[in-house]
C-alpha positions in Angstrom: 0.0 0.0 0.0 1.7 3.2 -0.8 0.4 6.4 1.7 -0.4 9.8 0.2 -0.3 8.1 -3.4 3.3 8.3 -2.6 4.2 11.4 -0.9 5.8 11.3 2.5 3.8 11.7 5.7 4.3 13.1 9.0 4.6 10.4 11.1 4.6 9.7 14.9 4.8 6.9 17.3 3.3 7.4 20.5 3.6 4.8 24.0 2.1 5.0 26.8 4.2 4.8 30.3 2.9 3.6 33.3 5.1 5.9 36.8 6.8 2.0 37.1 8.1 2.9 33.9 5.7 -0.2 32.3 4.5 0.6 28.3 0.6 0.3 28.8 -1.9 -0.8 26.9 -3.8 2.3 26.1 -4.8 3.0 22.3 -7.0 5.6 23.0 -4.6 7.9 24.8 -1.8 7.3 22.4 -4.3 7.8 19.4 -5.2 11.3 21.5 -1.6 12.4 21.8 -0.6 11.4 18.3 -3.0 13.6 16.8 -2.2 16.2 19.2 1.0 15.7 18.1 0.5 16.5 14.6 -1.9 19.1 14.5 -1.0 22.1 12.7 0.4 19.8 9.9 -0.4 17.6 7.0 -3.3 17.1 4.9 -6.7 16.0 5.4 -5.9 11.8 5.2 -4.3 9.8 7.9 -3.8 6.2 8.7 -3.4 4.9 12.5 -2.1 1.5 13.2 -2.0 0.3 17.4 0.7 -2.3 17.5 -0.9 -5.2 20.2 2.9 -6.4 21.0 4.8 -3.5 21.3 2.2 -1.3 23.0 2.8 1.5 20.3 0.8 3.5 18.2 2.1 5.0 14.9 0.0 7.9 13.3 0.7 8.9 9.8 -0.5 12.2 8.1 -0.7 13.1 4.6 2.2 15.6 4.1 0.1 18.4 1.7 2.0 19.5 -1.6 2.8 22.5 -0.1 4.6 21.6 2.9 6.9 18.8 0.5 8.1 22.0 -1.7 9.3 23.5 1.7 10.4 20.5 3.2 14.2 20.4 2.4 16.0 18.3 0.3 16.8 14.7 1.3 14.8 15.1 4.6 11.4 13.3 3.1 11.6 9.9 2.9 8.7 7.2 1.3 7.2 5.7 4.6 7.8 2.3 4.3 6.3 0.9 7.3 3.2 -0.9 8.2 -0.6 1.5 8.6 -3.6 1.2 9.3 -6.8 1.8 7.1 -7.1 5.5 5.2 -9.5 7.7 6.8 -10.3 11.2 6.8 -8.3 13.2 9.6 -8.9 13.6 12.6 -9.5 17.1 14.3 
């Protein structure tokens, strides 16, 4: 599957910590802080993906055509890692 018809996306993983330093099971929050995150940015397309075994959630926004033209040389890669199912962004 190729994001953003092949643009590069913002992306950001997000875990949850318990205070005994323990990664916890908590999509929800993560989701909420990954889109916190990003806001500002990207397009109006993302993909989420909650990873069951690692406890980490990975949120990838559409970078917009603008933002690639001002987005240095060499610094925007083709995301090659695994998402979750397109949907419109959340606000």
């Amino acid at each position: 599957m190729r994001l953003n018809h092949g643009m590069p996306v913002w992306h950001v993983s997000v875990s949850v910590w318990s205070r005994r330093y323990e990664l916890v099971n908590a999509p929800n929050v993560a989701e909420r802080e990954a889109v916190k995150a990003l806001r500002g940015v990207g397009g109006d397309r993302e993909w989420w993906l909650w990873n069951d075994t690692t406890n980490i959630g990975h949120l990838r926004v559409a970078v917009t055509p603008q933002e690639f033209e001002q987005i240095p040389c060499g610094t925007a890669h083709h995301d090659a890692g695994e998402s979750g199912p397109e949907r419109p962004r959340t606000r």
